[in-house]
C-alpha positions in Angstrom: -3.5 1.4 -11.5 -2.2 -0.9 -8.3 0.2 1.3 -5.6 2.7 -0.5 -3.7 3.5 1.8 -0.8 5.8 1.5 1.9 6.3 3.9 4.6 9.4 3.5 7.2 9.7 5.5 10.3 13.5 6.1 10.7 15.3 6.6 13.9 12.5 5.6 16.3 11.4 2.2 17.5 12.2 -1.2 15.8 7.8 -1.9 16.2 6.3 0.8 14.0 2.9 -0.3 14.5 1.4 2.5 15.9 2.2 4.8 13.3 1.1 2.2 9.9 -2.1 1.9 12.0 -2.8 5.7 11.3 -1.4 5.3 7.9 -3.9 2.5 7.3 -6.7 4.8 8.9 -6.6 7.1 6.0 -6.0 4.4 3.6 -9.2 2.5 4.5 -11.5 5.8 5.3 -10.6 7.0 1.4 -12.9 4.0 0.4 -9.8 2.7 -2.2 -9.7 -1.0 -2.5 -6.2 -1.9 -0.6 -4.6 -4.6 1.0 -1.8 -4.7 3.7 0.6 -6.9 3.8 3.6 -7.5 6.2 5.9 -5.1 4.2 3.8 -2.7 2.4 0.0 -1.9 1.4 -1.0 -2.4 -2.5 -3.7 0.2 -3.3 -6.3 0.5 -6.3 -7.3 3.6 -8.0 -6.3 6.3 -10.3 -3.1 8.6 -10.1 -5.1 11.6 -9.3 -7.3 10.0 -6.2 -4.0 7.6 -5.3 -1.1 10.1 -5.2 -2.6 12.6 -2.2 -3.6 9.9 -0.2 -0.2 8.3 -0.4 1.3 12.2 0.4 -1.2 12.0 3.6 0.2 9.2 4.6 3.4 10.0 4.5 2.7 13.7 6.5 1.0 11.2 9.0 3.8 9.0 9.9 6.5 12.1 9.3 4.8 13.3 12.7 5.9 10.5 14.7 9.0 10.9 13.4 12.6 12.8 12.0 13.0 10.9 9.3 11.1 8.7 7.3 11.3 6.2 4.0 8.9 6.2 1.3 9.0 4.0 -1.3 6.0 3.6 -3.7 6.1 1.5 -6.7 3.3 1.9 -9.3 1.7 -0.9 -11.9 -0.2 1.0 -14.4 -1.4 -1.2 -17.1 -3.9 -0.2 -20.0 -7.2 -2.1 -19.5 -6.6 -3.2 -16.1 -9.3 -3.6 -13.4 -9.2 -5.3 -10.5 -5.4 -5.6 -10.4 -5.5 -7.0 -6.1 -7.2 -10.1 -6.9 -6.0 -10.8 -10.8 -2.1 -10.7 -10.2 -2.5 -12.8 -7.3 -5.1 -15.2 -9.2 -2.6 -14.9 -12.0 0.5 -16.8 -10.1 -1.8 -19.4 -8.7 -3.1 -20.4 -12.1 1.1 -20.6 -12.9 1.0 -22.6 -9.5 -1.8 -25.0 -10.5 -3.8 -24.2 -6.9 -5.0 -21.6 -4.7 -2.4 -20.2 -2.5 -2.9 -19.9 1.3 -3.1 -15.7 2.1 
């Protein structure tokens, strides 16, 4: 299963740095394939493993701050592996080259 996850600090400081950093910190120290990117972080694993770690990181950030915005978006296919690298392989096939990430 791929997990988009976005996590916005409300009310606080337009650079929100900081707090993703610690968000990331327990994203990478779970040892789940991720990747960030400049709006969200696209995580790899099963419901079971993925779900508490999204709930940390929304505790984490809801520390630093009054109000926050999570917004998780889940691609659970049947068969599936590897979902990071193959939807992005996917498009550049479509594209006809490798894309510049």
């Amino acid at each position: 299963m791929l997990f988009e996850l976005s996590i916005i600090p409300l009310g606080n400081s337009s650079h929100i740095s900081d707090e993703i950093a610690e968000a990331v910190k327990l994203i990478e120290s779970s040892g789940c394939r991720y990747k960030l990117t400049p709006t969200s972080t696209c995580i790899e694993g099963q419901w079971d493993e993925i779900m508490p770690l999204i709930r940390r990181c929304h505790e984490q950030i809801r520390q630093h701050s009054p109000h926050v915005l999570t917004t998780i978006t889940i691609e659970d296919e049947d068969g599936a592996e590897n979902k990071l690298a193959a939807n992005v392989q996917s498009v550049e096939r479509a594209v006809g080259h490798q894309l510049v990430h």
